[in-house]
C-alpha positions as CSV (number, residue, x, y, z in Angstrom):
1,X,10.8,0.9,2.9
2,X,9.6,-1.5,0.5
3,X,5.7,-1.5,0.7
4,X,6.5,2.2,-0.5
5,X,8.7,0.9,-3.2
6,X,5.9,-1.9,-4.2
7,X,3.3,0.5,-4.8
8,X,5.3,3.2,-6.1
9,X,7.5,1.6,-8.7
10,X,4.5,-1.0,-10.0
11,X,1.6,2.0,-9.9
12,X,2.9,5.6,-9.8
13,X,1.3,6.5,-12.8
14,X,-2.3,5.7,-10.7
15,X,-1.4,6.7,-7.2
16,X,-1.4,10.6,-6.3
17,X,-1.1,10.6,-2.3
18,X,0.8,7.7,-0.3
19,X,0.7,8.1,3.1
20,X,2.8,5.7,5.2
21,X,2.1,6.0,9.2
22,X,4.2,5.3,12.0
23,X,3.4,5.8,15.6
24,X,4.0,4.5,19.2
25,X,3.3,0.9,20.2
26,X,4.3,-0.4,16.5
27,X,1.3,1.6,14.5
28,X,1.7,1.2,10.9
29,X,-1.4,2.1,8.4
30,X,-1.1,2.9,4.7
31,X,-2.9,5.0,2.7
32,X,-3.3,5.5,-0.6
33,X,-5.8,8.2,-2.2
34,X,-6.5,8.2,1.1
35,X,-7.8,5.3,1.7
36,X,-6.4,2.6,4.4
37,X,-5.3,-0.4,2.5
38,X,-3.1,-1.7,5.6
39,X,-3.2,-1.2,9.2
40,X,-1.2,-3.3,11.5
41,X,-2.9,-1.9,14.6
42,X,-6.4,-3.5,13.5
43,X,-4.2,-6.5,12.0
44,X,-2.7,-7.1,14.7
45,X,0.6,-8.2,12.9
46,X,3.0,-7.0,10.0
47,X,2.2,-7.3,7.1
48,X,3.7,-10.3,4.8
49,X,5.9,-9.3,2.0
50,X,4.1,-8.1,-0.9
51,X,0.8,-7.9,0.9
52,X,0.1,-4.7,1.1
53,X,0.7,-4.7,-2.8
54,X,-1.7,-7.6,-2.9
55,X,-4.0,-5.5,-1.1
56,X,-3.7,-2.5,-3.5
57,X,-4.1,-4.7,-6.5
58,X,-7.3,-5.8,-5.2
59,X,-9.2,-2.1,-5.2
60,X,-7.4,-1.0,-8.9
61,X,-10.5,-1.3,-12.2
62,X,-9.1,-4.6,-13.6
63,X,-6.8,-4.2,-16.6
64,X,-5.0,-1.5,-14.8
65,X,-1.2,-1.7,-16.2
66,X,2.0,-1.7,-14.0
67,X,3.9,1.2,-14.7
68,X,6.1,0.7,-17.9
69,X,4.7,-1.8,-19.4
């Protein structure tokens, strides 16, 4: 899945729970650290690629590093 891959390969080193969660009638939240950061259900529509990385990005201290560099 690659809003899993997004997150995980740019910010592993920061994240300690991801939660991604599926359901009937095409539910799909994220969580990280549990908090939502993405939920199509109250979207109303998929998210865009890179997005939900966007999204993520937005809630990090600034001058937070992507992993490996």
């Amino acid at each position: 899945m690659s809003v899993a891959r997004d997150l995980l390969t740019n910010y592993q080193h920061v994240i300690d729970e991801l939660r991604l969660v599926t359901g009937s009638k095409g539910v799909f939240d994220v969580e990280v650290d549990g908090e939502l950061i993405y939920s199509k259900h109250r979207i109303g529509r998929h998210a865009n690629a890179g997005e939900v990385l966007e999204k993520f990005r937005e809630l990090l201290p600034p001058g937070t590093r992507v992993y490996g560099t």
